[in-house]
N, C-alpha and C positions, 0 to 999 in steps of 0.2 A: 359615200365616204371618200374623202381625198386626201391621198398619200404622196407626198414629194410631188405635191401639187398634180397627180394622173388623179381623175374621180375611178374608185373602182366600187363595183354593184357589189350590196351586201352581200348576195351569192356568193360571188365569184370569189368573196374576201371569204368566206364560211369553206368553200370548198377547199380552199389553196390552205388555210390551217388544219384540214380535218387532212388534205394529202400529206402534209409536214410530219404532222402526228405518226398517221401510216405507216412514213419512209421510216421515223424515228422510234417506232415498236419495231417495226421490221428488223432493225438495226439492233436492235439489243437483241431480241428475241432470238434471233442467227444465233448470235453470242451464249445466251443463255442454254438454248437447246443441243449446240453444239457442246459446252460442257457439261450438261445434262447427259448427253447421250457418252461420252467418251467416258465418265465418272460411272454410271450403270453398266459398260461393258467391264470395266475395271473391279467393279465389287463383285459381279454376278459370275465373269468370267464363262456366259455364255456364249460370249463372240469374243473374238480377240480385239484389242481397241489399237484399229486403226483409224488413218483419215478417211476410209474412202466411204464409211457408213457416216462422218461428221459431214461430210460435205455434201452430203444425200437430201440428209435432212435440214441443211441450213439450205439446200436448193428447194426444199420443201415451204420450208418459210418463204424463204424469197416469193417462191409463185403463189401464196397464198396472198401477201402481201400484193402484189401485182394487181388480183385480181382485186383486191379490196379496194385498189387506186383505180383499177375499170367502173368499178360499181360508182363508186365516187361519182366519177364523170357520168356517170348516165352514158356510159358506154356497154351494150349487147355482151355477154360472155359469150352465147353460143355461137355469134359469126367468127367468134377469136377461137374458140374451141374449132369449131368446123374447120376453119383455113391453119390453121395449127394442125390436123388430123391428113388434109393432104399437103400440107408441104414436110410434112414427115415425114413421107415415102422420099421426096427427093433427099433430105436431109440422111436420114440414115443409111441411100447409096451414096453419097460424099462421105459419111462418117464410118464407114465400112469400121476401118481399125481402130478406130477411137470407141465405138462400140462395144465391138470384141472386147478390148484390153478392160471395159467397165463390165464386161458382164463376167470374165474369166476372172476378175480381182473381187467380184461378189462370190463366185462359184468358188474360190479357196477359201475365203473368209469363214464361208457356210461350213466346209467339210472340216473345219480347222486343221486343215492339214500341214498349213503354212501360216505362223504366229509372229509378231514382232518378239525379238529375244532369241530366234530356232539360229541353227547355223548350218546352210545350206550348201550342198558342193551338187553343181551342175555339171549336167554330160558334156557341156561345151569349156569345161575345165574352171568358170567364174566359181569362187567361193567366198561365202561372207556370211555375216549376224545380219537376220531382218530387222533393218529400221522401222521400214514404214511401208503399207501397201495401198499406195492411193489409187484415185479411178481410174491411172492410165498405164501405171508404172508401180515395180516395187524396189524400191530401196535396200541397196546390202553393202553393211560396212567388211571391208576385208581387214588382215591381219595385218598390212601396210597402213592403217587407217587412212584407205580412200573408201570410195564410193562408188560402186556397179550398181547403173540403172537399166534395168531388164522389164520392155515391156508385160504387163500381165499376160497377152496373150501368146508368147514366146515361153516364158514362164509355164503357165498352164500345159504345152505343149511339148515341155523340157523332161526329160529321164531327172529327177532328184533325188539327192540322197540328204533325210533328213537328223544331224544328230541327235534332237532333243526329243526324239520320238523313235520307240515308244516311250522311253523313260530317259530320262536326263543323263546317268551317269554314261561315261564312254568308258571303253578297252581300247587298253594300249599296250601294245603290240611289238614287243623289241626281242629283234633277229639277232644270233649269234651262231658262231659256228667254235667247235675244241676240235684239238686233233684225235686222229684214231685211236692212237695210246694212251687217252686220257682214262680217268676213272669214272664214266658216266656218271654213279651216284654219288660221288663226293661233289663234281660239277654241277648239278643240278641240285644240292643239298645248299652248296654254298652261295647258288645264283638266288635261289627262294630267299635265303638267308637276307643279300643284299636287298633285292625286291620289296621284303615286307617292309625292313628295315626306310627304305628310302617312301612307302608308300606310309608308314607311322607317321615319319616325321612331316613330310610336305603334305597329306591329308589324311590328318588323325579322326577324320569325320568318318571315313569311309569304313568302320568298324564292322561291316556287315558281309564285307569282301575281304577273303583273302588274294593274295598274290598269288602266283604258280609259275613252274619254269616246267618244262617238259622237252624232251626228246621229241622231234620232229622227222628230220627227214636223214637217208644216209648222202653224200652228195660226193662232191668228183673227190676232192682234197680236206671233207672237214663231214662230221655232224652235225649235223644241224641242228640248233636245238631255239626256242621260244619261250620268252615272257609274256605273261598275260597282265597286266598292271589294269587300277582303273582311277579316273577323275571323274570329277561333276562338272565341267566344263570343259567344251574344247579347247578353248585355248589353253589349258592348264597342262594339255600332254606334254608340250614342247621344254618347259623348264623339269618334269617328270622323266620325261626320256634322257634328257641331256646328264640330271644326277644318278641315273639308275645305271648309265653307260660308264660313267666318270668313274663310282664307284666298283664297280663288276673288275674295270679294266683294274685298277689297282688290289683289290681282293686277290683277284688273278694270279697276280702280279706273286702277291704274297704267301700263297698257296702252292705257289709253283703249277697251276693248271695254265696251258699253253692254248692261246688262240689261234686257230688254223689260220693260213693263208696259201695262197695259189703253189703248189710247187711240181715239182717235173723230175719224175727218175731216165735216166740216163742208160741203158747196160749198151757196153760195148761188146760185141763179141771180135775174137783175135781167132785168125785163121792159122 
């Protein structure tokens, strides 16, 4: 047969269509099984759907595909299996941490200890929402909305603290101090007061928690005393804290109960 005037053997013109094909299952197939596989993590919620199990298996196609383009050719699989088998040992001492970070980002996955959605605060002070935990790296957006990329295997190897575990809701935790001459149970009567009040109105969900104020500690210059408030999200403490303080101070205020601050008795003695 002759194309743009080269004669090519019917072969040769049978193989290079059945290779096209191949490339062109290949190619979808990637496609399809990769949303195949992220769509059944998502419904079953036996793994958390990240990339790093889509890119696994669209590496799975890929070499499936591969070999199918050997066989094609009336090219040997086992000499490619065999010399693939030792130059693996060189490969994976070059690939030392690139490994690690794929096998430590499968090893969370599994434990589900670490999910896209958690919010994570590490001993080296980075904190963020899991985006995404692919084969090399996991992704956390912070409260600045940027971006901290922390290898899996640094990760793995990290002290974490995770909020959304064991249960989603958080405690929030707001410090105060009255002075000595205050009236503990009015103070503490009127801080619950504000607390629920402020935990009603900004999350009327939370019907199953009360708030609490308690007497904590005695200290140099004040009482110490503690709110226990709670949210279903971390980010949600910060507009929570800020109205529960807002209003305390002006309740306060109007109550006539006085917030301690640092002060210093004097005695002179006259000879």
């Amino acid at each position: 047969m002759t194309i743009l005037g080269f004669e090519i053997p019917p072969d040769t013109l049978t193989r290079v269509l059945v290779i096209a094909a191949i490339v062109l299952a290949t190619l979808v197939l990637m496609r399809i099984a990769g949303r195949l596989v992220r769509r059944s993590m998502a419904a079953t919620e036996a793994l958390p759907a990240t990339s790093i199990l889509v890119n696994i298996t669209r590496a799975a196609v890929l070499i499936i595909g591969a070999l199918a383009i050997l066989s094609v050719l009336d090219i040997s699989i086992t000499p490619v299996i065999t010399a693939l088998g030792v130059g693996g040992l060189a490969v994976a001492l070059a690939l030392q941490d690139t490994l690690g970070n794929l096998f430590a980002g499968l090893q969370m996955i599994a434990s589900r200890q670490i999910r896209p959605g958690d919010y994570l605060l590490l001993d080296t002070g980075q904190e963020g929402t899991v985006v995404d935990v692919a084969w090399r790296t996991t992704t956390l957006r912070t409260q600045a909305d940027n971006l901290v990329i922390v290898p899996n295997g640094k990760l793995a190897q990290a002290i974490v603290t995770n909020f959304r575990l064991p249960g989603e809701p958080l405690s929030v935790y707001v410090e105060f101090g009255v002075t000595y001459a205050t009236d503990l149970e009015r103070a503490e009567a009127v801080a619950t007061e504000v607390a629920r009040s402020v935990m009603a109105e900004l999350h009327p969900n939370m019907t199953d928690y009360e708030a609490i104020v308690r007497c904590r500690a005695f200290a140099d210059s004040q009482i110490t005393m503690l709110a226990v408030l709670r949210v279903t999200e971390y980010g949600d403490q910060y507009p929570l804290r800020s109205e529960f303080i807002k209003r305390l101070h002006e309740r306060f205020a109007a109550e006539g109960i006085d917030f301690a601050f640092p002060t210093r008795t004097v005695h002179l003695v006259q000879e």
